[in-house]
MARMARRO-703248 format. One line per 3 residues: number of its first residue (from 1); their letters; for each residue x, z, y of N, C-alpha, C. Coordinates in Angstrom, 3 decimals, decimal comma, padded with zeros to 6 digits. Layout:
<recs>
NUM) a) X Z Y X Z Y X Z Y | ...
</recs>
This chain:
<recs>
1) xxx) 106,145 060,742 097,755 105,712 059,802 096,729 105,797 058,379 097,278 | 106,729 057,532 096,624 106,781 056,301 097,216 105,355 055,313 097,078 | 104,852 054,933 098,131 103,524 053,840 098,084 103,108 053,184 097,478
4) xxx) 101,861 053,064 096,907 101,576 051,597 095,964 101,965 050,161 096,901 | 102,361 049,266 096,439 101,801 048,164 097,656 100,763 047,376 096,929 | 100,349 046,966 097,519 098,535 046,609 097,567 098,114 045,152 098,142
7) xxx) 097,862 044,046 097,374 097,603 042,620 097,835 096,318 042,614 097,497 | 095,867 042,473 099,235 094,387 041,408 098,944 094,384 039,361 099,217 | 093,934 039,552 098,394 094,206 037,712 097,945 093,192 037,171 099,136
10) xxx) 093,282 036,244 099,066 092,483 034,949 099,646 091,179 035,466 100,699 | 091,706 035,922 101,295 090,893 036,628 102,780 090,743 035,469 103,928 | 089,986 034,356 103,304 090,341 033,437 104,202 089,646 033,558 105,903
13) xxx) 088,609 034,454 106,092 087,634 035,073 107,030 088,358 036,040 107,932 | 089,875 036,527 107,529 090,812 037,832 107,985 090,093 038,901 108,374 | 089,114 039,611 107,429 087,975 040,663 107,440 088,293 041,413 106,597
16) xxx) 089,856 042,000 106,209 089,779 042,591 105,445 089,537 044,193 105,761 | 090,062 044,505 107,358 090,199 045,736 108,031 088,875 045,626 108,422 | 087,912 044,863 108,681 086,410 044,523 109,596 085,736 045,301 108,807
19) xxx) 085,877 045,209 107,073 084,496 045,706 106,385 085,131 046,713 105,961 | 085,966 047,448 105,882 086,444 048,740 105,199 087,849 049,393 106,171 | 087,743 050,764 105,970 088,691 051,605 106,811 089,818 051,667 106,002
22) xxx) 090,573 050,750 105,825 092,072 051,228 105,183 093,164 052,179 105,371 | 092,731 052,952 106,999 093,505 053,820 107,026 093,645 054,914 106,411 | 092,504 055,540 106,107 091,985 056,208 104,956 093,148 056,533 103,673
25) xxx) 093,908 055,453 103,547 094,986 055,404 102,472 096,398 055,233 102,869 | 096,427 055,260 104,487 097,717 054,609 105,008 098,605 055,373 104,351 | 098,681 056,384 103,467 099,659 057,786 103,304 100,184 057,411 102,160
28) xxx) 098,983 056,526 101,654 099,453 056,103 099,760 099,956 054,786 099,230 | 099,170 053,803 100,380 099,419 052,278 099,851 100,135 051,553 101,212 | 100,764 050,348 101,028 101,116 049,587 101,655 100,435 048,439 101,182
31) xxx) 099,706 047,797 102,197 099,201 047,013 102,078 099,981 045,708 103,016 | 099,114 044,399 102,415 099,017 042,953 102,874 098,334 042,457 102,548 | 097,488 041,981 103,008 096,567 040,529 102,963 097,033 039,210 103,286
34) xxx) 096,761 038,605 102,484 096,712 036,908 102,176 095,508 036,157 102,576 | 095,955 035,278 104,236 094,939 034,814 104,391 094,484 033,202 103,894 | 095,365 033,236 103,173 095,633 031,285 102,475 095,727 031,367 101,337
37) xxx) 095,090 030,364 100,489 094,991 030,261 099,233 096,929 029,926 098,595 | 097,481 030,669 097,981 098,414 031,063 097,512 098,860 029,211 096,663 | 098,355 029,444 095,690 098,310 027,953 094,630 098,463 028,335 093,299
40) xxx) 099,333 027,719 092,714 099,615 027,397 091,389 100,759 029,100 091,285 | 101,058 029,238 089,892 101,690 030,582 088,888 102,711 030,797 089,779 | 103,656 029,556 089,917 104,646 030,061 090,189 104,891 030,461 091,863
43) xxx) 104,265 029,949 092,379 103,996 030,253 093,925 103,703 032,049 094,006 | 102,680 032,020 093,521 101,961 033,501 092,866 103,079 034,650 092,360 | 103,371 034,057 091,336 104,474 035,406 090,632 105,357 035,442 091,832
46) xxx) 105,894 034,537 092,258 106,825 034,686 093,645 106,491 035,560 094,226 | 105,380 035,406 094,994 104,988 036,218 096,415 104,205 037,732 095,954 | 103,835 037,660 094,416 102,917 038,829 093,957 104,038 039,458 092,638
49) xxx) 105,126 039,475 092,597 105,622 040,277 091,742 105,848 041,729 091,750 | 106,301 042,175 093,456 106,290 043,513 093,433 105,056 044,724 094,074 | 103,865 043,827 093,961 102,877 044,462 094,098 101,983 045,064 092,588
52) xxx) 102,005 046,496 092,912 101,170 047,403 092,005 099,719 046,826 091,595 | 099,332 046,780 092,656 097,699 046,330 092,690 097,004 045,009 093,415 | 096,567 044,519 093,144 095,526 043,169 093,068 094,014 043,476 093,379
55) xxx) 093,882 042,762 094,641 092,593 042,504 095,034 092,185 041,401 095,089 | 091,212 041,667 094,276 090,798 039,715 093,938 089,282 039,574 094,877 | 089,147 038,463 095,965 087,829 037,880 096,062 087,466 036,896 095,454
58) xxx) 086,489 037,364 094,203 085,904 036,726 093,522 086,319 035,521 092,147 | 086,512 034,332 091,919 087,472 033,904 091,139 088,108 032,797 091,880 | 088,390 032,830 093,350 089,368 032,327 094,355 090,819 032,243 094,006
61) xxx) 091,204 033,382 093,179 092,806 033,099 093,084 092,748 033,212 091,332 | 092,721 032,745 090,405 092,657 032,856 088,977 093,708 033,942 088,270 | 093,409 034,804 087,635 094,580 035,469 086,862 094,346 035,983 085,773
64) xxx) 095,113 034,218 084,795 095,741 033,908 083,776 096,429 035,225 083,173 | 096,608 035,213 082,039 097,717 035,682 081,284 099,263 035,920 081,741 | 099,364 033,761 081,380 100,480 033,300 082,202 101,236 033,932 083,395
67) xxx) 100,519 034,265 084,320 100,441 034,872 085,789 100,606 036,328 085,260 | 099,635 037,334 085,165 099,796 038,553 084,938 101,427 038,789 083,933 | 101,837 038,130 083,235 103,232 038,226 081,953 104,257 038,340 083,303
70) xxx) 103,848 037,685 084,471 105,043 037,590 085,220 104,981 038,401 086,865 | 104,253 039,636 086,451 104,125 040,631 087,235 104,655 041,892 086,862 | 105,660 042,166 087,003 106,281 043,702 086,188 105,729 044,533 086,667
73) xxx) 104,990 044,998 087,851 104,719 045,944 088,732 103,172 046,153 088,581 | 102,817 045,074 088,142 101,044 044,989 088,035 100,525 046,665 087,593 | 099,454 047,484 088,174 098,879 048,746 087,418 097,506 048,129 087,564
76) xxx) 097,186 047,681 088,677 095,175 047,980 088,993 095,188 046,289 089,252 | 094,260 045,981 088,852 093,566 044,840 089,386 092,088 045,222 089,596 | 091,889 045,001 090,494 090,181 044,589 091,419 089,758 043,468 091,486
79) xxx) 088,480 043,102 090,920 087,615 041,806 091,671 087,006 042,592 092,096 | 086,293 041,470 093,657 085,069 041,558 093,682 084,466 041,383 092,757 | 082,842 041,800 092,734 081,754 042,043 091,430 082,163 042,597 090,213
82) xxx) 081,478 042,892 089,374 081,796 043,207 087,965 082,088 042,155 086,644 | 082,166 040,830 087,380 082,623 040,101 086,447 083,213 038,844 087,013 | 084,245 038,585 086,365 085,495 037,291 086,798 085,900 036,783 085,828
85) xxx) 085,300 035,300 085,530 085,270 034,996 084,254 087,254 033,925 084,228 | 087,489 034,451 085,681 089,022 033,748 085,889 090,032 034,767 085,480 | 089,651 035,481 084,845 090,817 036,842 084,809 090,829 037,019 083,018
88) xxx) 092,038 037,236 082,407 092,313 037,397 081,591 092,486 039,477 080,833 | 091,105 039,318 081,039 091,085 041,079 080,372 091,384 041,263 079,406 | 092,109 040,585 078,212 092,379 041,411 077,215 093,725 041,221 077,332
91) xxx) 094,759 040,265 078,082 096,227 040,323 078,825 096,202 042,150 079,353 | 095,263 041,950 080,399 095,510 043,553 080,727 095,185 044,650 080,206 | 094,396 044,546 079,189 094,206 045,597 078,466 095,119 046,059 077,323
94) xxx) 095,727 044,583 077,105 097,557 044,954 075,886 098,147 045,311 076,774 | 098,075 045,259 078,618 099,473 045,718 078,920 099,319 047,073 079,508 | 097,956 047,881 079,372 097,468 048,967 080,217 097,333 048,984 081,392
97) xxx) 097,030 047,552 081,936 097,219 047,189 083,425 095,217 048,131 083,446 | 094,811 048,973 084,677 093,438 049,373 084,431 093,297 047,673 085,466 | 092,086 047,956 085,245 090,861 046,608 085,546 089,301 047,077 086,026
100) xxx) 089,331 046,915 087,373 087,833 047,666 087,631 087,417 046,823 088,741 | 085,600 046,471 088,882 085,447 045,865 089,678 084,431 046,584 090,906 | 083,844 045,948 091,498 082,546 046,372 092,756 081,654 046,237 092,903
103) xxx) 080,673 047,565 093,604 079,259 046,673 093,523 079,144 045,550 094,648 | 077,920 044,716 093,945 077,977 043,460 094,866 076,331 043,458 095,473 | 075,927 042,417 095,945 074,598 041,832 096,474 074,723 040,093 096,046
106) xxx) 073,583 040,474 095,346 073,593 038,989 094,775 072,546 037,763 095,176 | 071,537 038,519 096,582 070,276 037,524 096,680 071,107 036,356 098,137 | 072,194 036,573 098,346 073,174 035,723 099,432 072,970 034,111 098,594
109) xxx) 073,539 034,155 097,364 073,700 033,121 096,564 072,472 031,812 096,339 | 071,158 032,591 096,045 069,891 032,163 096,018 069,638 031,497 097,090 | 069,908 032,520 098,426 069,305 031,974 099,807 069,734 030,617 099,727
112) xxx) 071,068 030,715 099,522 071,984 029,553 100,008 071,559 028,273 099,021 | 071,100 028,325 097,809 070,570 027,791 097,278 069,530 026,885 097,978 | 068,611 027,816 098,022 067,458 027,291 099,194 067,576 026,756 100,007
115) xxx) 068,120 027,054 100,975 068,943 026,242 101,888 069,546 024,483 102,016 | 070,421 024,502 100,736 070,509 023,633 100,427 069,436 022,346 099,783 | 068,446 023,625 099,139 067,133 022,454 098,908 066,590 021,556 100,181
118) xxx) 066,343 023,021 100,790 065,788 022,274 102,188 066,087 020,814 102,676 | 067,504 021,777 103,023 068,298 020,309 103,644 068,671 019,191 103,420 | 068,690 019,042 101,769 068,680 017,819 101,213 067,467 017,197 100,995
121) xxx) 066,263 017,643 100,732 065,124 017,567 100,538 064,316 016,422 102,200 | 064,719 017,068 103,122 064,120 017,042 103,843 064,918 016,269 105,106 | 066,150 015,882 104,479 067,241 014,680 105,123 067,903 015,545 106,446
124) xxx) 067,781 016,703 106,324 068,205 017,511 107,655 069,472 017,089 108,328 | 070,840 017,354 107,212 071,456 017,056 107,801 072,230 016,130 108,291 | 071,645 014,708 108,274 071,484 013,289 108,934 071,376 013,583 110,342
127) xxx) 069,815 014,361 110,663 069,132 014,314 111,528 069,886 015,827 112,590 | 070,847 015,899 112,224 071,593 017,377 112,679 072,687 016,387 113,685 | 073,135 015,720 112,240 074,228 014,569 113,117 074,012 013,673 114,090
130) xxx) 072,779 013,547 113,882 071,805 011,997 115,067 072,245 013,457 116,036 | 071,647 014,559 116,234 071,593 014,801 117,945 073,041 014,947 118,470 | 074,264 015,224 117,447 075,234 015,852 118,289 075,917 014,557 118,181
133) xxx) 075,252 012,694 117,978 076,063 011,899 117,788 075,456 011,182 119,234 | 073,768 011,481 119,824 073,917 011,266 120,853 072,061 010,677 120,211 | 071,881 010,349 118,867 071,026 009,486 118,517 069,581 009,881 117,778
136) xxx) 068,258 010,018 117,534 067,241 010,159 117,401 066,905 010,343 115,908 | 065,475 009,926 115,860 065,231 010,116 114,142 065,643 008,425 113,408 | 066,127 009,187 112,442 066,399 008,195 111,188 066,586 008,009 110,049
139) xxx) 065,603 009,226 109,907 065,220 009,447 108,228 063,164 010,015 108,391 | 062,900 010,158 107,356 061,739 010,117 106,876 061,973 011,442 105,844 | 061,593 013,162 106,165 062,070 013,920 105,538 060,694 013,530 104,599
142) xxx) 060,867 015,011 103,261 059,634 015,364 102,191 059,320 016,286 102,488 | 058,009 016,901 101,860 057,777 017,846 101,940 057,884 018,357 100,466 | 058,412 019,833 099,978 058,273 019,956 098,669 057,143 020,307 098,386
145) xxx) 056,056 020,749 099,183 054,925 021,665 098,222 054,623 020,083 097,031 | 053,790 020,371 095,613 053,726 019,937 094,814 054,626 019,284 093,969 | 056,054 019,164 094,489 057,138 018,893 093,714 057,594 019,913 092,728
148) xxx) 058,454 019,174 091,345 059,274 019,874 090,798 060,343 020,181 091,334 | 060,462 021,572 090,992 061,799 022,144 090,715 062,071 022,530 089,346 | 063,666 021,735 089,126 064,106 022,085 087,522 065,331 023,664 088,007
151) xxx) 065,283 024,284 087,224 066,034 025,206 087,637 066,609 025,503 085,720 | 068,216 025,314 086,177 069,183 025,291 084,495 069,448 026,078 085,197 | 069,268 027,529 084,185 069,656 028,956 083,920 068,573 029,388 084,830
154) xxx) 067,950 030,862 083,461 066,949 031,655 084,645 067,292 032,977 084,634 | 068,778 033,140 085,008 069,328 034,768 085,411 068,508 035,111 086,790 | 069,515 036,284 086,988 068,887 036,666 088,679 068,838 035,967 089,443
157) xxx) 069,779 034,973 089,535 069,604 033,802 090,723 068,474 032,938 090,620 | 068,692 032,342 089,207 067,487 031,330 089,227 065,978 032,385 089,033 | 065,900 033,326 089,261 064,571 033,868 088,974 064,058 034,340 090,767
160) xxx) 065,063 034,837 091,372 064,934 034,323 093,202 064,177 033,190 093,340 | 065,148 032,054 092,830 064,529 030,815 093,308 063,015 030,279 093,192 | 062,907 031,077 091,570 062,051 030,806 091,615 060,970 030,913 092,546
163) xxx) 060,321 032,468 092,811 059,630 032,869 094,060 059,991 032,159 095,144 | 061,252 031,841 095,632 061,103 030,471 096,734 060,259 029,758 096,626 | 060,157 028,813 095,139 059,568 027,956 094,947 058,144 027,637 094,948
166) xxx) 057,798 029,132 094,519 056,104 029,308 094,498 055,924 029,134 095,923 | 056,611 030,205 096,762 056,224 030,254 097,744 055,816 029,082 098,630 | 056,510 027,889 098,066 056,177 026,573 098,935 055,343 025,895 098,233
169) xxx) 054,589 026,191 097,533 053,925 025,857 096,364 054,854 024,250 095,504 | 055,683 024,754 095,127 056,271 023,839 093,567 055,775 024,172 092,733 | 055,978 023,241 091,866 055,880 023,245 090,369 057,543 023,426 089,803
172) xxx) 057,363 024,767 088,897 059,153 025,212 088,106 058,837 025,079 087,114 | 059,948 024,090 086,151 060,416 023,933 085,034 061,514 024,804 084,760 | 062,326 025,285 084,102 062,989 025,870 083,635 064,006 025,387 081,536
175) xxx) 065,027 025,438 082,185 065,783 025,208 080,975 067,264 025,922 080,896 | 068,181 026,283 079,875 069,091 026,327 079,682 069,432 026,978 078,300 | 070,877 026,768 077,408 070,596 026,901 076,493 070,455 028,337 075,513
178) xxx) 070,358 029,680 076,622 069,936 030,521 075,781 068,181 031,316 076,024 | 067,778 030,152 076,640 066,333 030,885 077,226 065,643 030,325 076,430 | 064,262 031,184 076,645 063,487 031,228 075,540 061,964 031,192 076,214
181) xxx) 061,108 030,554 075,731 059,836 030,414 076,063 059,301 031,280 076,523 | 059,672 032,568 076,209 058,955 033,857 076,774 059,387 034,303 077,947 | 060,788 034,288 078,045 061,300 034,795 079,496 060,825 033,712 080,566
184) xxx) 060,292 032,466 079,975 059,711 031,644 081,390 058,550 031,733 081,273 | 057,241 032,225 080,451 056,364 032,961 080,470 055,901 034,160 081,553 | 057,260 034,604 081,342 057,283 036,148 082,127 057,358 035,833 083,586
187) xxx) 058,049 034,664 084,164 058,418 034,302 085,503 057,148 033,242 085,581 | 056,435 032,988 084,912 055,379 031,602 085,071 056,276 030,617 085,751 | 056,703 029,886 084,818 057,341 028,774 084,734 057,225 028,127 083,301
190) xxx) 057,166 026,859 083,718 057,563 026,637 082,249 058,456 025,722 081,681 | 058,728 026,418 080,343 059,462 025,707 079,637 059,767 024,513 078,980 | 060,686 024,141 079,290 060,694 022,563 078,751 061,948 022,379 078,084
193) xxx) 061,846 020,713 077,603 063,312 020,966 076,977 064,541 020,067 077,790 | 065,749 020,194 077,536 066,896 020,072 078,157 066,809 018,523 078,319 | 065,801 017,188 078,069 066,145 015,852 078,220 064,916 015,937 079,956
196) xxx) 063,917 017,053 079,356 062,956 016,619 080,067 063,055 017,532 081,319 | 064,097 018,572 081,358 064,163 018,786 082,468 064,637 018,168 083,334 | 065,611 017,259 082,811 066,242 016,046 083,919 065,397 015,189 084,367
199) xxx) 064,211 014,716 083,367 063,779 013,444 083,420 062,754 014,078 084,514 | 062,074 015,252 084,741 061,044 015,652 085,315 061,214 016,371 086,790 | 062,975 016,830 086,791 062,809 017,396 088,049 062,596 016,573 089,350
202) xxx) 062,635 016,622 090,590 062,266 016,169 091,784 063,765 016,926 092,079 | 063,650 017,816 092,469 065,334 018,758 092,580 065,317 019,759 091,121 | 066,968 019,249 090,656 067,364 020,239 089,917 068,375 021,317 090,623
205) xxx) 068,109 022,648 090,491 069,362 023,295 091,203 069,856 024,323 089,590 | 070,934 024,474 089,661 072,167 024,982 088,364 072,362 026,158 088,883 | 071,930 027,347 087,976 071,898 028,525 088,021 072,755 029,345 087,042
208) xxx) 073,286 028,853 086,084 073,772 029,207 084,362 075,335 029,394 084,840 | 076,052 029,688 084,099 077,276 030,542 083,815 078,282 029,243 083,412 | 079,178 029,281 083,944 080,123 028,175 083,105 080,757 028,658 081,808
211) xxx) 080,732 027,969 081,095 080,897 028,301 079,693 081,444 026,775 078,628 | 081,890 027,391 077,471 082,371 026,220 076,734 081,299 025,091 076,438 | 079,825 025,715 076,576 078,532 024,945 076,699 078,090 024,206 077,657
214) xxx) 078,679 024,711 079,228 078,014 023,810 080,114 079,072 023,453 080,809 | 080,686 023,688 080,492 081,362 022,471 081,265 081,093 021,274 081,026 | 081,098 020,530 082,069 081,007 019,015 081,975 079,196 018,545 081,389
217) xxx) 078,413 019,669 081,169 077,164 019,431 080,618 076,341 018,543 081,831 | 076,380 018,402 082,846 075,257 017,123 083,937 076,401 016,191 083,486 | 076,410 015,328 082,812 077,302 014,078 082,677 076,467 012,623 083,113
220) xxx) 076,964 011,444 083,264 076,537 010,142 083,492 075,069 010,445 082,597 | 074,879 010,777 081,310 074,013 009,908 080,702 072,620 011,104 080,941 | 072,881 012,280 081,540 071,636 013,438 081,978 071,881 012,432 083,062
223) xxx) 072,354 012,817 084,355 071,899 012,226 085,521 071,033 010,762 085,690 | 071,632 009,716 084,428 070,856 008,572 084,641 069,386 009,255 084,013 | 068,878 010,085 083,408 067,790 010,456 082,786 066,588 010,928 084,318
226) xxx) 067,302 011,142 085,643 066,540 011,431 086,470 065,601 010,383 087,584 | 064,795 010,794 087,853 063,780 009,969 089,120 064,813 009,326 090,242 | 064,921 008,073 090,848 065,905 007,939 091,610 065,600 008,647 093,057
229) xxx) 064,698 009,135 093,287 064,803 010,179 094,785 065,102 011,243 094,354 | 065,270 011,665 093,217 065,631 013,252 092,954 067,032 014,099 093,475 | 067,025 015,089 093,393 068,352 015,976 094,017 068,568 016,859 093,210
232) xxx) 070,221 016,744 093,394 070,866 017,965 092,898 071,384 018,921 093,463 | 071,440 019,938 093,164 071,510 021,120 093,813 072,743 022,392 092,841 | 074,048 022,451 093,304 074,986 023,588 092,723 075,995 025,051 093,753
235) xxx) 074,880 025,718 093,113 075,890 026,796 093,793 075,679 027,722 092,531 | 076,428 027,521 091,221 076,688 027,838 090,206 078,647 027,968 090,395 | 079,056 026,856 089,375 080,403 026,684 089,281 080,501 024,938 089,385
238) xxx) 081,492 024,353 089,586 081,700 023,240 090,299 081,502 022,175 088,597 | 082,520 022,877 087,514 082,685 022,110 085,989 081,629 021,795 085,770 | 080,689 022,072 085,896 079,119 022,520 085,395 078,883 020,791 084,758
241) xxx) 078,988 019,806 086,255 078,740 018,768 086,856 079,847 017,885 086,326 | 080,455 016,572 085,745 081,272 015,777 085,276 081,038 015,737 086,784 | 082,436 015,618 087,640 082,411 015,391 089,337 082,281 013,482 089,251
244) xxx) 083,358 013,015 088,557 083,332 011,230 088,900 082,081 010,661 088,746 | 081,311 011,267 087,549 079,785 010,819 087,125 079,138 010,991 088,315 | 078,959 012,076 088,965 078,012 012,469 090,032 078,284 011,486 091,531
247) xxx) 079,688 011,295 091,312 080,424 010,155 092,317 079,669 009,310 092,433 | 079,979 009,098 090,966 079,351 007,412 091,305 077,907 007,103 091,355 | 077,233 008,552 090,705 075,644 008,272 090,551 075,607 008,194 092,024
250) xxx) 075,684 008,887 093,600 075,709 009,061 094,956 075,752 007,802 095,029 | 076,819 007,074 094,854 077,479 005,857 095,868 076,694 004,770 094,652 | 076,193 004,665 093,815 075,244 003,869 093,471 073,709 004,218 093,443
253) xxx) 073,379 005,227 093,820 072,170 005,426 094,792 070,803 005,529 093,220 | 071,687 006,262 091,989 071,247 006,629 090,787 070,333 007,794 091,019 | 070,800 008,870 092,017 069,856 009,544 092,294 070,022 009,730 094,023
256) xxx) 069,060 010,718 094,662 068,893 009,994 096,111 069,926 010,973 097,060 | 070,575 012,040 096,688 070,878 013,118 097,502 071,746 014,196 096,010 | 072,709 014,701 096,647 073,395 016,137 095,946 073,792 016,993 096,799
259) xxx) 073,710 018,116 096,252 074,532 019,355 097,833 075,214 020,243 096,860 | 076,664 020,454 097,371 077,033 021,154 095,929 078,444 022,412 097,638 | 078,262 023,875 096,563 078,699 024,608 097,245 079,986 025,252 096,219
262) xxx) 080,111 023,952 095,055 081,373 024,972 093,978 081,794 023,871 093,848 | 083,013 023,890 093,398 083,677 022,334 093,426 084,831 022,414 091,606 | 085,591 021,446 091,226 086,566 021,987 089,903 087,452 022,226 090,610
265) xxx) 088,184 021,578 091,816 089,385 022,357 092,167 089,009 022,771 093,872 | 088,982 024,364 093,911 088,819 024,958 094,942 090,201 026,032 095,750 | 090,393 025,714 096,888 089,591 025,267 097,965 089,540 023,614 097,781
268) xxx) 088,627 022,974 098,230 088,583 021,406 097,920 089,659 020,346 099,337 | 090,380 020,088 098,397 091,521 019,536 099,222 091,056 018,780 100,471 | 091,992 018,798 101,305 091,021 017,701 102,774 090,679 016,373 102,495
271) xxx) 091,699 015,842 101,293 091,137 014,055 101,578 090,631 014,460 100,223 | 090,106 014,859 099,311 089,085 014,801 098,570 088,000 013,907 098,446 | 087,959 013,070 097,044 086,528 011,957 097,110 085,445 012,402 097,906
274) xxx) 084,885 013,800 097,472 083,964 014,400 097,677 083,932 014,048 099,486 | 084,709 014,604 099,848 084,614 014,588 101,474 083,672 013,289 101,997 | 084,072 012,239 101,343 083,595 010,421 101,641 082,918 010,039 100,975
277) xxx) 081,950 011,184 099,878 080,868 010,482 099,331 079,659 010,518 099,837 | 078,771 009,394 099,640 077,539 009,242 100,281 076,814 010,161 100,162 | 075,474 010,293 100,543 074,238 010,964 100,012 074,795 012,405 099,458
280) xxx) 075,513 013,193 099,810 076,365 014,662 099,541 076,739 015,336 100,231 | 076,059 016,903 100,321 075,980 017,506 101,932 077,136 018,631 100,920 | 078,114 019,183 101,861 078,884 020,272 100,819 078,944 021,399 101,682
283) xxx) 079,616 022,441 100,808 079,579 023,632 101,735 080,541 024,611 100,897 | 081,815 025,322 101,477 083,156 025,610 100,825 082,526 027,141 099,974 | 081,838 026,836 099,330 081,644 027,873 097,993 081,000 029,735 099,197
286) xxx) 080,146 029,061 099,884 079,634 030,699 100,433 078,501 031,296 100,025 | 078,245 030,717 098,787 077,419 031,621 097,808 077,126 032,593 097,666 | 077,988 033,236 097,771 077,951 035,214 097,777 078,687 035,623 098,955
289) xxx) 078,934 034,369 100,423 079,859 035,206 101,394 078,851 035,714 102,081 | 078,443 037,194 102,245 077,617 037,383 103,105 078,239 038,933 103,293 | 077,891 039,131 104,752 078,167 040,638 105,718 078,169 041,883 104,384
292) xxx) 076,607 041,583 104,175 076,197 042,815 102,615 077,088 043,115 101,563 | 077,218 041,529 100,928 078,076 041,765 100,097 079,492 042,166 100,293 | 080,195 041,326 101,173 081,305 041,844 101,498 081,767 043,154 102,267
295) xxx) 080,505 043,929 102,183 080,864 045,492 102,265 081,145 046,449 101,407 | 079,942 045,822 100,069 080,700 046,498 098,890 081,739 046,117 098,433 | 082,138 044,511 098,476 083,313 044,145 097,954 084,792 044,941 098,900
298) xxx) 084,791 045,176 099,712 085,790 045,587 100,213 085,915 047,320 100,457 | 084,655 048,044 100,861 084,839 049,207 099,971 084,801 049,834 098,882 | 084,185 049,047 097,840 084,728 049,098 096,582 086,118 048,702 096,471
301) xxx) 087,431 047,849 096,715 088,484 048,140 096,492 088,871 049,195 097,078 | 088,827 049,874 097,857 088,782 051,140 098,612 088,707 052,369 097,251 | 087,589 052,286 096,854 087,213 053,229 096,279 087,497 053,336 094,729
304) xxx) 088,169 051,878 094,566 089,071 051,591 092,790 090,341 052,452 093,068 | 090,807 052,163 094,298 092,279 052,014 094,407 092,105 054,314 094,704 | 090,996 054,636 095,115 091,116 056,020 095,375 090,742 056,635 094,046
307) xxx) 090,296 055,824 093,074 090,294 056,417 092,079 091,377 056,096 090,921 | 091,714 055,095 091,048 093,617 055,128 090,173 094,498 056,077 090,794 | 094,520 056,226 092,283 095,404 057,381 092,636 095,267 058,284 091,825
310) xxx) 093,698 059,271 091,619 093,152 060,348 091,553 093,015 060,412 089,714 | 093,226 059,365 089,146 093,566 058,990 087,731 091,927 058,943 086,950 | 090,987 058,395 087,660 089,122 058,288 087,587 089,314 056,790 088,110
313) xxx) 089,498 056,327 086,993 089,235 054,893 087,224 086,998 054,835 087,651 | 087,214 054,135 088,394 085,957 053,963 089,037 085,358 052,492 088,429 | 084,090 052,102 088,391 084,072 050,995 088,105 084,629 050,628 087,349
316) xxx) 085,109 050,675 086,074 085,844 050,172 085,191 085,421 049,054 084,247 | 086,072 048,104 084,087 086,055 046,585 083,149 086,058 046,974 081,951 | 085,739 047,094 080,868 086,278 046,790 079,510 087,172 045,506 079,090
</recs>
């Protein structure tokens, strides 16, 4: 029986053999991994036309329509997690391409969240750079207990955070536009509305889904609505945020600090504004990169690809 061949995308960590036994299949698939972000369609259909199956980490490599029309060979596609809002499922479902994803671990994302509060909060990583620049203190951190936290969207992530938040004793507001007074009831938080969560947070961190509703939704005229020491906080999706607005709010000192871990065009190019903006700590989208998760993510393609052999689609997409 001639081999599937088998592309895992954007392995930029080269862990693809680390978290899962591929030999396991050496009999059935031929594999390759891609340890560099590929680019644009036509780069893609190039190098991915005569591969059967697609392993996607996460929505790192996008697949369009466009893209999939110009794969003759396409059968299985895999993401990581059970949902990739970069993938065009009803393309593969006119073409009978199957579509199945993995289980994941989702409290990586939150941490990192936190994290980022911290450190912006509390001027850390200034004071990271003073020692390895040779030089002392030169900031004045906060402390959060009694501060707000605004938290837009209260899925699983933002409902983590929340308990962070208690835990340091904050005060959580909560907003986004399909929540409802009761579900921030249920988390004791409360509800407010979408002018006054800007106007009230101390740190806002973005928890919500990108959608035709919240691209471009933090624009110039929310951000000017905030406290000028306040912070922003994204390890959501990068659109979320109008990027030039947030530019310029930094480098005109509109609000005091941002830390953002999703960007609109990822990987974020080297000379990128972002790189040279003030008051903006970044971090290349490791939201969900963690040991845990990337065990299910990679034996779950394992275990898609042993069940298209075996004709038991596993995990399956609608």
């Amino acid at each position: 029986m001639k081999k599937l061949k088998v592309a895992v995308l954007d392995d930029y960590q080269n862990v693809t053999h680390h978290f899962a036994n591929w030999e396991t299949l050496s009999e059935k698939i031929e594999l390759k991994v891609f340890n560099e972000y590929i680019g644009d369609d036509l780069h893609l259909s190039e190098k991915l036309s005569d591969y059967d199956i697609l392993c996607l980490m996460r929505e790192r490599t996008p697949l369009p329509g466009t893209l999939i029309n110009k794969l003759p060979n396409l059968k299985l596609v895999i993401t990581s997690g059970m949902w990739n809002a970069s993938v065009d499922s009803k393309i593969l479902k006119g073409k009978n391409i199957i579509y199945c994803g993995t289980e994941t671990k989702i409290h990586s994302t939150a941490e990192l969240a936190w994290a980022l509060i911290m450190n912006s909060w509390r001027g850390l990583q200034t004071e990271i750079e003073n020692m390895k620049d040779g030089n002392w203190q030169t900031t004045i951190g906060r402390g959060l207990k009694g501060n707000t936290l605004g938290i837009f969207g209260l899925g699983k992530q933002g409902l983590q955070v929340v308990e962070y938040a208690k835990a340091f004793g904050m005060k959580v507001i909560a907003w986004s536009h399909n929540l409802k007074q009761e579900d921030c009831e249920k988390a004791g938080v409360e509800y407010v509305s979408s002018t006054d969560l800007f106007k009230m947070s101390d740190i806002l961190t973005i928890h919500t889904r990108l959608s035709d509703r919240t691209i471009g939704y933090i624009d110039k005229k929310k951000i000017n609505l905030m406290k000028k020491g306040s912070v922003i906080v994204n390890t959501s999706r990068g659109p979320i945020i109008k990027e030039q607005d947030l530019i310029d709010a930094l480098n005109n000192d509109v609000i005091s600090c941002a830390a953002l871990d999703v960007y609109d065009q990822e990987p974020l190019p080297k000379y990128h504004i972002l790189r040279n903006t003030k008051n903006l700590i970044l971090t290349p989208h490791i939201g969900y990169v963690s040991e845990e998760a990337y065990e299910k993510f990679f034996n779950g393609y394992l275990k898609a690809i042993e069940g298209f052999i075996e004709k038991k689609p596993v995990n399956q997409i609608s």
